[in-house]
C-alpha positions, -999 to 999 in steps of 0.1 A, spaced: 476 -243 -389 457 -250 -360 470 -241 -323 449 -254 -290 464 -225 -266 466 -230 -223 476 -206 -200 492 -224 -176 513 -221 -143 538 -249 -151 541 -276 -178 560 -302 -191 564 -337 -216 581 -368 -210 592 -392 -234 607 -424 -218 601 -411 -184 628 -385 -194 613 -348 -190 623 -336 -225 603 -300 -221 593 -279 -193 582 -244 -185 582 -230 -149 552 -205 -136 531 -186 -159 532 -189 -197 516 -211 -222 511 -247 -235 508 -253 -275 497 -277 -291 501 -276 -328 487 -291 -358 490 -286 -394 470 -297 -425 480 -300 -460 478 -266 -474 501 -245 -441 533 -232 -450 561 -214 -433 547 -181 -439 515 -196 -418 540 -210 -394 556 -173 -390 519 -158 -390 513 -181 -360 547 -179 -343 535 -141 -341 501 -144 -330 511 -167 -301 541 -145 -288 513 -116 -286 482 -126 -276 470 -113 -248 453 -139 -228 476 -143 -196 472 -128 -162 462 -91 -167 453 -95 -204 492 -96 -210 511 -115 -238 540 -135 -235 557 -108 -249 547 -87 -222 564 -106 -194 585 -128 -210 566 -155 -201 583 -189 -218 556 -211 -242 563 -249 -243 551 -258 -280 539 -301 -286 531 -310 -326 499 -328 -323 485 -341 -355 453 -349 -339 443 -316 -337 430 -322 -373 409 -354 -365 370 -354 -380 349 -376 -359 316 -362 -370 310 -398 -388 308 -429 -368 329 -436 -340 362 -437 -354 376 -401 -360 398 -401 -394 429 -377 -397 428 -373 -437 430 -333 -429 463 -339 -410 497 -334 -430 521 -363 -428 550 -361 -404 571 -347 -435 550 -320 -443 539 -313 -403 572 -313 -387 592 -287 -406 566 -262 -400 564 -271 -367 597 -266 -360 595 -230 -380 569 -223 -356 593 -227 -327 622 -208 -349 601 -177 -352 588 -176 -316 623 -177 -303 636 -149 -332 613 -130 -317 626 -131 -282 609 -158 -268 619 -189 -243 604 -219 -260 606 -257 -247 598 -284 -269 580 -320 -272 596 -343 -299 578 -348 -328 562 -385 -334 568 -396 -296 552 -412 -274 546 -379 -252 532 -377 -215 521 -339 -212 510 -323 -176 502 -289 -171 483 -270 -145 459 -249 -162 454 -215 -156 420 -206 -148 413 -223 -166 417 -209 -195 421 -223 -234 416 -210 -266 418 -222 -303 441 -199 -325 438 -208 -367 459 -191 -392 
């Protein structure tokens, strides 16, 4: 699994120009991808990684402040376009595989205490954030 990471100071996705997610203040945006081989055990090791890391304000977690996380699949994350102009998403699961363990991402992270808002998976989503910073980060498990 593959996680692009934000801190942000506000977010949120529309689908139909209906806000479906948002997250007030400080906390972080996630966007998440998985490829062929992630399983829910990945998706808890993730789940974990992202309710502790420490990259908000004062090298704090979200489990620090309590800070909420709103968490967008986003099969894209496993596009190649190292050949041609065309990038390819062979490394991408299907929508099958992806969003189960997308949404055991999102189980985990709120077992663990954590307020999480949510895209919906295979929409058209519009996602603005301010970033934070700005600050991003990559986090692979």
């Amino acid at each position: 699994m593959r996680a692009v990471v934000q801190r942000v100071n506000g977010a949120n996705v529309v689908v139909d120009g209906e806000t479906i997610g948002e997250i007030v203040g400080q906390g972080l945006c996630v966007l998440v991808g998985v490829t062929h081989d992630d399983t829910p055990e990945k998706a808890a090791q993730l789940a974990r990684k992202l309710w502790t890391v420490r990259i908000l304000e004062g090298e704090k977690s979200c489990s620090d402040l309590g800070a909420p996380l709103l968490v967008i699949s986003q099969f894209t994350l496993y596009g190649d376009a190292r050949k041609g102009r065309r990038p390819t998403w062979n490394a991408a699961a299907p929508g099958e595989v992806a969003e189960p363990l997308v949404d055991e991402v999102v189980a985990r992270l709120r077992e663990l205490g954590a307020q999480v808002e949510t895209g919906r998976f295979g929409a058209d989503m519009k996602v603005s954030l301010t970033n934070d910073g700005p600050f991003t980060v990559i986090v692979e498990v």
